[in-house]
C-alpha positions, 0 to 999 in steps of 0.5 A, a space after each residue: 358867592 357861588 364861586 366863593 364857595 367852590 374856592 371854599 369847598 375845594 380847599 376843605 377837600 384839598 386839606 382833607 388829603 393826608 400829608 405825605 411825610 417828606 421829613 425823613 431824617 428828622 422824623 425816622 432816619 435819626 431815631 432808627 440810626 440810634 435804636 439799630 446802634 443800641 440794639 445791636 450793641 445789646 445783642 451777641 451775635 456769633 456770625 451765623 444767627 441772632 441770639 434768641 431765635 431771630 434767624 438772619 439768612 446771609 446772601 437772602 437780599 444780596 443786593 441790599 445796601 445800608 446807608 449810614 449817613 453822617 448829617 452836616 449838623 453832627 447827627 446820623 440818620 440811616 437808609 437803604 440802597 440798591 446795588 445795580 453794578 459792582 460801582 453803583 447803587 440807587 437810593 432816594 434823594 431825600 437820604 441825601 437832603 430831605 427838608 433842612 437835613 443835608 447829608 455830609 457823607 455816606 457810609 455804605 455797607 454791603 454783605 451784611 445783615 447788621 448795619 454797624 458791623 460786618 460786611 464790606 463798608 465804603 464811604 463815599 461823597 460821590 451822590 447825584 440827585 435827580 436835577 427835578 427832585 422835588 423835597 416837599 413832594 418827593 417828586 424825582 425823589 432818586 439819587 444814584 451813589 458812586 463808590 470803587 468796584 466791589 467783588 461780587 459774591 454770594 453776599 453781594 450782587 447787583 439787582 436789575 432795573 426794571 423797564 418798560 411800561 408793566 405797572 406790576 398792579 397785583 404783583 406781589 413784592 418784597 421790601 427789605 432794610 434794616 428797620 421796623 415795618 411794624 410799629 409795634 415791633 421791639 428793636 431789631 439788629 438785623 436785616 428785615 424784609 415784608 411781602 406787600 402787593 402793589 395796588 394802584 397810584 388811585 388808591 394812594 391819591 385817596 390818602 395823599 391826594 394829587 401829589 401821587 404821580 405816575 413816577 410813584 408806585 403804591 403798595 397796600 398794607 395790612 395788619 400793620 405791616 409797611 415800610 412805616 419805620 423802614 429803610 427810605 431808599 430802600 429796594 422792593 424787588 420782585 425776584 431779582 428785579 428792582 421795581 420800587 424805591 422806598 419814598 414815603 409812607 403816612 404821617 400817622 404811621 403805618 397801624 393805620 391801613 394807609 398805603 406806602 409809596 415808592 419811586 417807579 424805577 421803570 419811570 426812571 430807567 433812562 436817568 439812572 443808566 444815562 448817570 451811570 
């Protein structure tokens, strides 16, 4: 009986753990694709600034990329990448395949703060995921997206990777993509980016539990501000290095408080330069 209550009270405390979202296309991806489409369809743009006085700063993240991603089941779904050469980007893997979502093609587009135009645009097949992704934990969850040599200019550059063993705790980091990081905020057509400060993989494992690993790295959120309905795959960067890929975030959204989770790139550094 007292082993049969031990299973009991460790099971209770397993479910009690928050879920991480692992269904990104079904869940965000489709439904930003559409509301970026309408919102910029909606709105005039005269090439320097977004009418009404959201300004846009071209060159601000020059190594941000959009993904527009065409599903094999006719749908679109949108991400972020990273440029880190004039022929590579880094995303994560669930852009490519996230639960029973299989992504057909990627359309890349470089030096543009609006997804559905402007900028230099690049579709491409050419995608490898990491061999040890993992879907429904979104372990490895890194994928690295091959397209012809661009030019580098003020608009497009490549960022660095990071490496070695800083864990960036109490760094203060800038995530940016085409989405919303609030969920309250009204529909955007342009680039967006918010400050988080990296906490510690321990207070992620309060929320989420033992599926954080020592790959991810955690930020927290405040006053509704994450990467709750932004870009997946996107780059959070302090200066001009690359430390994080957007991975997940809470199922109940991001007004809850709840930290977000990244891909360590540090963790991965050997992976991504050996398959470059």
């Amino acid at each position: 009986m007292k082993l049969l209550l031990t299973v009991l009270c460790l099971a209770v405390a397993v479910s009690a753990y928050e879920p991480i979202n692992n269904d990104y296309h079904n869940t965000i991806g489709v439904y930003e694709a559409a509301r970026i489409k309408q919102a910029e369809e909606s709105t005039d743009f005269d090439g320097s600034r977004i009418v009404g006085g959201n300004f846009a700063n071209f060159g601000q993240f020059p190594y941000q990329a959009g993904l527009l991603i065409n599903l094999v089941d006719g749908r679109q779904s949108v991400c972020g990448a990273s440029l880190i050469s004039n022929s590579r980007l880094v995303t994560a893997a669930h852009c490519w395949f996230s639960g029973g979502s299989q992504a057909r093609d990627f359309l890349v587009v470089l030096g543009s703060i609006t997804l559905y135009s402007g900028g230099i645009r690049i579709y491409t097949i050419n995608v490898r995921t990491h061999e040890n992704f993992n879907p429904r934990y979104l372990h490895n969850d890194v994928a690295i997206i091959y397209i012809y040599p661009v030019s580098y200019s003020h608009t497009i550059r490549n960022i660095e990777l990071a490496r070695g063993n800083d864990s960036f705790i109490g760094s203060w980091a800038t995530a940016s993509g085409f989405g919303r990081f609030t969920e309250t905020s009204g529909a955007s057509s342009t680039l967006r980016f918010v400050n988080l400060q990296v906490t510690t993989n321990e207070v992620c494992r309060r929320t989420f539990g033992n599926a954080i690993i020592s790959s991810f790295l955690c930020v927290a959120t405040a006053n509704g501000r994450s990467t709750c309905a932004g870009d997946s795959g996107g780059p959070l960067a302090i200066g001009n290095k690359l430390i994080g890929i957007t991975c997940f975030g809470h199922r109940g959204g991001c007004t809850l408080g709840h930290p977000a989770g990244f891909v360590r790139v540090s963790s991965f550094y050997d992976w991504i330069v050996s398959n470059m």
